[in-house]
Every structure is written in C-alpha cells, then in structure tokens.
N, C-alpha and C positions, 0 to 999 in steps of 0.2 A: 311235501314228503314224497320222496318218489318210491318205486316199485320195490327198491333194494331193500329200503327203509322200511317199509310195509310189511315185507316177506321174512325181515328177520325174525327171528323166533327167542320168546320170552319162557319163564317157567314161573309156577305158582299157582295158587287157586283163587280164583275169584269169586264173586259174591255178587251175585246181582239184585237189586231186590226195584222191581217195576212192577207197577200194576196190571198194565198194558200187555197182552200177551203175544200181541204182534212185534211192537216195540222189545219186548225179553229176549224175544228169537232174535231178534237181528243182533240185540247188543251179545248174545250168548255167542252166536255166527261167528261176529267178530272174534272174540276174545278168545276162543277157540281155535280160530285162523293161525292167528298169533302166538298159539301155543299155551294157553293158560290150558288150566280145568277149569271150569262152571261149574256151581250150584246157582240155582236163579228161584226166585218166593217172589209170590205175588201182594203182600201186606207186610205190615211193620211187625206182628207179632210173628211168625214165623222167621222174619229174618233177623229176628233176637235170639229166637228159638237155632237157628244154626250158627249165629254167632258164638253162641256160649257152644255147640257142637263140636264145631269146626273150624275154630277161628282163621278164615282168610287173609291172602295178602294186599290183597285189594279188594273194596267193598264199591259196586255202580252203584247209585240210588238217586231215585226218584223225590220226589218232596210228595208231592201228593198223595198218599196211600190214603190203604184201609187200614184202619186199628191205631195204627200210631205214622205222626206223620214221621218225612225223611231228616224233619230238623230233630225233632226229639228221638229218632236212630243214632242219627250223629254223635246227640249230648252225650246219649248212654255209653258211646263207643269212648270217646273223649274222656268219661270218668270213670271208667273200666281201667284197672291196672294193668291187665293180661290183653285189653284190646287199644290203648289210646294211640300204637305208632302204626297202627294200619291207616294206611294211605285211603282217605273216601273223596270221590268222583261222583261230584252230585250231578244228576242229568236231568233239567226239567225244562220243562216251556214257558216259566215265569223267568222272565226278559229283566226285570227292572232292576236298577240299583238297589233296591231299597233288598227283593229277594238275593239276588248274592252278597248284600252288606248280612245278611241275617242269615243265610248257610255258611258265611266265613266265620261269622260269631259263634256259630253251632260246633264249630269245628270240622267243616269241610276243608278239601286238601284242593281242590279243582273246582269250577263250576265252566258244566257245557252247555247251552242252551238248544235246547231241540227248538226245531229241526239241525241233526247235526251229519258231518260226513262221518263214513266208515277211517278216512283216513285222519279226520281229527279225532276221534275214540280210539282209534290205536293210538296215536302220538301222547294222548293225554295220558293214557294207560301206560306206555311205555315210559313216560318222564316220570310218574309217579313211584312206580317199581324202580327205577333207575336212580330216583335221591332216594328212598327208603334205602335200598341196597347199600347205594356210596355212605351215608350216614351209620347203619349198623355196623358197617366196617371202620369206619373212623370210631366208634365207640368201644371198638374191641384193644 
C-alpha cells in the first residue's frame, strides 16, 4: 500500500472493542487517520451495550475479552437483524488455523493477526467498508 492509498479518506463509525488499552489507542489512531469516527470499549458487554446504541459500520475486535468473548460478539452481531451486514475485523494474537476456521464460523468478515501494520489495518478496513458499500448498492 503506498502513501496515496493510506491518506485516502474513508467515512463512517467504527467500533472497536480491545482489551488492551495500548493496543485501542493505536487501532483508534489509525482509523481516525483515515477518517472514520471511533467509539472503542474495553469488554464484550459494553460493546453489546453500544452496538444496540449505535450500530457501527465497521466493528475491530479482539477475541479475547472480558465478559463475553470476541466469537460470541460476533454470533450476536450475525443473528441480529438490524446488525448482521456490519463488516467485523477480528484482530487477535491467536495465529492458528484452527482460531480463524472458528472466527469465520462466528461470522467474522477479516481476520488480522497481531502483531500487525498500521498499513494492513487501514487496507483491511478500507476493503471491508469498500464491499459493504459496493454490495448495498447493488441491493438497491
């Protein structure tokens, strides 16, 4: 991805939901850059609590939480009628086949594995927003 790519500017609200509050800042940083809004929660029950709030257009998430994990965020988003076509970017540090066969099954849209760059979290974010968008148009 080069600079051009990077600096273009996206619209929408994002959703982050990390445990990590080091990790939030940076993924908020990004998405930010890029032109989203943030909201960003640190556990699975608040960021259930702003989904039914605020429904986002893209949700980051973590697997690992407090209170409910990021697979069973996912389910809920996926059997929600008002939330199943929001695009989810799961970002976690579990590497293995076996964890992205089980957040695709969840109904994840992406999986990134941290450690990741700022410029694959934009490109991922940006592709996701970019079929959501093309898709609702084609639906109309």
């Amino acid at each position: 991805m080069n600079k051009e790519q990077l600096m273009q500017s996206v619209s929408g609200l994002a959703l982050v939901v990390e445990d990590d509050a080091k990790m939030r800042k940076i993924v908020r940083g990004c998405l930010e850059r890029i032109g989203l809004q943030v909201i960003d929660v640190g556990d699975g029950r608040s960021a259930i609590r702003k989904l039914a709030e605020q429904p986002p257009d893209i949700v980051c998430l973590d697997l690992m939480l407090p209170e409910l994990s990021g697979y069973e965020i996912c389910e809920i988003i996926r059997a929600s009628a008002t939330l199943k076509q929001i695009p989810v970017l799961v970002m976690s540090a579990r590497a293995s086949p076996a964890d992205r066969a089980n957040a695709e099954k969840a109904g994840a849209s992406a999986y990134l594995i941290k450690p990741f760059t700022i410029a694959d979290l934009s490109s991922k974010v940006r592709s996701l927003l970019k079929a959501t968008s093309t898709l609702e148009a084609n639906l109309r």
